[in-house]
N, C-alpha and C positions, 0 to 999 in steps of 0.2 A: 595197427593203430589202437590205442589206449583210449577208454573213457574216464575221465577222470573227474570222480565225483565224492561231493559230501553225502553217503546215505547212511545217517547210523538207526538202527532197528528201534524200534518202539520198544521201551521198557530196558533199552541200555542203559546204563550209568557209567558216565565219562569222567575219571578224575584225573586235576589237572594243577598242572605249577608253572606259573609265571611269575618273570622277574622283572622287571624293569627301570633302568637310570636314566636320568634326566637331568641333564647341565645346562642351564639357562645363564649368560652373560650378556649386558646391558652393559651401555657405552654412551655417553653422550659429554658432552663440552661446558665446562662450567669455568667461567672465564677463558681466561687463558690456558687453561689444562684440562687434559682430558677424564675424566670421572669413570671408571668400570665397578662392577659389581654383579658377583658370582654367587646362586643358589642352585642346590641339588637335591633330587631325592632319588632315594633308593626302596626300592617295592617288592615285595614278596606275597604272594598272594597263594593261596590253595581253594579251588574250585570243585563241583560238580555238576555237569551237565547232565540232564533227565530226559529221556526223549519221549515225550509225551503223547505226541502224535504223530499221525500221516495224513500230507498234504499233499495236494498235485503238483508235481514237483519239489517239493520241499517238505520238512518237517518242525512242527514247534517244540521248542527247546525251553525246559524250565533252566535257570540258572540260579546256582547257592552259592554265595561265597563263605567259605567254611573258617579263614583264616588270614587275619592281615598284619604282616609287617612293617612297618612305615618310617623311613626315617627320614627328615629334611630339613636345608637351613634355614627354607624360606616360611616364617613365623605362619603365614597366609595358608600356605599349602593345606589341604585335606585330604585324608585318605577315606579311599570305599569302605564301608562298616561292613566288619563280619557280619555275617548272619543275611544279609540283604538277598531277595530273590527279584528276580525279571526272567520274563518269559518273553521270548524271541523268536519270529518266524526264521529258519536257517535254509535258506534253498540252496539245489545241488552246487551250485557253481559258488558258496560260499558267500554268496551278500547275506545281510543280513538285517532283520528289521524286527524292534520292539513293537510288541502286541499290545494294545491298549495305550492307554496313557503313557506319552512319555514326558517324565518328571525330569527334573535338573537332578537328582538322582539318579536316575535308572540311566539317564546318560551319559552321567559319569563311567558309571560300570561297565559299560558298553564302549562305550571309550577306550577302558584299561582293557577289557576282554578280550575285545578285537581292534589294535593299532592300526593294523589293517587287514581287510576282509581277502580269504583266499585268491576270490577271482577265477575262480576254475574255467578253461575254455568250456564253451558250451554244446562244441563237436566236438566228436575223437581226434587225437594228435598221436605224432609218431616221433619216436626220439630226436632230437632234434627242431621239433617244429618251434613256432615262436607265434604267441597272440596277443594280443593289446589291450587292455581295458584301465577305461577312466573311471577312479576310485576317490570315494568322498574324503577328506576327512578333515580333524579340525587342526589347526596349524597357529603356531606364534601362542603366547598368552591369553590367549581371549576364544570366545566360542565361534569367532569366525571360521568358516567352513573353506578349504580350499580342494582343489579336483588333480588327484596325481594320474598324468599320463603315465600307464606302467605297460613297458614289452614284461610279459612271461615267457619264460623257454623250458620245453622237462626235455633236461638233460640228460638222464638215465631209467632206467627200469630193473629193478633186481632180479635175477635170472628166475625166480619161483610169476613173477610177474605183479606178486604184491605190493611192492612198494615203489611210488614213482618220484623221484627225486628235481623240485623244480627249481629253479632261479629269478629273481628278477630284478628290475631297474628300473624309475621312474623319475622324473621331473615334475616339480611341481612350483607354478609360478600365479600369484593375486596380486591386484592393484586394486584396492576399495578404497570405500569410505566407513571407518567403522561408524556403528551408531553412540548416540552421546558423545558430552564433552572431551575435550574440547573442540567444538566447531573449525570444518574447514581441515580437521587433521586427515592425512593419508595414512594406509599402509603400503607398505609392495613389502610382498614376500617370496623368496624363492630357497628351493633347496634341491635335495635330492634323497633318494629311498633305494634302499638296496635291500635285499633278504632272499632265505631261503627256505622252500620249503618241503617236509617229507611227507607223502601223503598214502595210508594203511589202505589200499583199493578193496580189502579183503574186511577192511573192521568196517570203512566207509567216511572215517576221519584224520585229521592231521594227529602224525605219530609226534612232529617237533614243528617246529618254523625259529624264524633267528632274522629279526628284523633293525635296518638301522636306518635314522632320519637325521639329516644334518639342514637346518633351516638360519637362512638368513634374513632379517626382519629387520626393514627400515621404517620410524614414523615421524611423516614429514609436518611438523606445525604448522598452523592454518593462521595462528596468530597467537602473539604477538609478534609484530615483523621482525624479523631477524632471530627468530629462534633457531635453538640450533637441534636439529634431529636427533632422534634417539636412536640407537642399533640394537637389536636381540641375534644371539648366537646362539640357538636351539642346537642342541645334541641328544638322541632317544636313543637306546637301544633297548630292544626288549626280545626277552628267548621264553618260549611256553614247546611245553613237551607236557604229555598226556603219557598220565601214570599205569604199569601196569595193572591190569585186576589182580587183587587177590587170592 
């Protein structure tokens, strides 16, 4: 049986490259015909994580973002500004949480850092095993928060015993009421989450992961009677691998 955890040593520096695209399609009824409209962005990002300290169970992690690519059609979009730093508690099993203030900023980046949190089981497992954890995250256009039920399975182990290779799958389904106008509106959302991930048991962090999210987003008018609902067709994929040192 394997442990399988995040412990990177005080005084590592972790550098790191993520990509990530994003196709968002909107659909809604305008008269007699149906109206769509498609934005996308494409993200490049170049990081460093600091391991700054040790905690029981867990370690604080400074984060740099060193470099930002950004392209998108949607005029709206923002990207993370180079140079931005947050510092984040990272415990073994990969949750993770912002220290101090957290700002509409530092959430963002936290957002893009991690799409989704490892989830390491928190007993040893053995090839083949499978465990379940319910994972926050934010879903549809807007900062509403929704809970993916995810099976993890580690699939393999590299014969030196270093590297353990996982899998996963999740569902994830909201029915709220966002806040603000227009009054009376619903969401429901639902999708699904697939990825993978390579975990360095020897460094004590992910070598790669390879994440995709396919969300489907209805919002049902509250009023004026007879509106017609809007659909969002959320597409993510997002790939980070951790570069080597120097």
């Amino acid at each position: 049986r394997y442990l399988l955890q995040l412990r990177p040593r005080v005084g590592d520096t972790l550098r790191m490259e993520l990509e990530e695209r994003r196709e968002h399609t909107g659909t809604t009824k305008l008269g007699s015909t149906d109206s769509s409209r498609t934005m996308s962005t494409h993200l490049r990002m170049y990081s460093r994580a600091v391991v700054e300290g040790q905690l029981r169970g867990a370690v604080t992690v400074l984060a740099i973002i060193d470099s930002v690519s950004f392209i998108s059609t949607d005029q709206h979009a923002r990207a993370v500004a180079a140079g931005q730093r947050m510092l984040f508690r990272l415990g073994e099993d990969g949750t993770m949480r912002v220290v101090g203030e957290e700002t509409a900023a530092n959430r963002r980046a936290s957002e893009v850092v991690a799409l989704m949190p490892a989830a390491l089981p928190r007993q040893p497992v053995a090839v083949g095993d499978t465990w379940a954890r319910s994972i926050p995250m934010v879903v549809a256009r807007s900062a509403e928060e929704g809970v993916v039920r995810a099976s993890f399975r580690l699939d393999s182990v590299s014969r030196d015993e270093n590297f353990a290779y996982i899998s996963m799958r999740g569902d994830l389904k909201r029915d709220s009421v966002p806040a603000g106008p227009p009054r009376g509106t619903r969401m429901q959302v639902s999708g699904t989450v697939t990825g993978e991930l390579l975990l360095d048991r020897r460094r004590g962090w992910l070598t790669q992961s390879r994440f995709g999210v396919m969300l489907h987003t209805t919002m049902l008018p509250g009023a004026p009677a007879g509106a017609h609902p809007v659909r969002f067709q959320t597409r993510i994929t997002q790939r980070m691998r951790t570069l080597d040192r120097k």
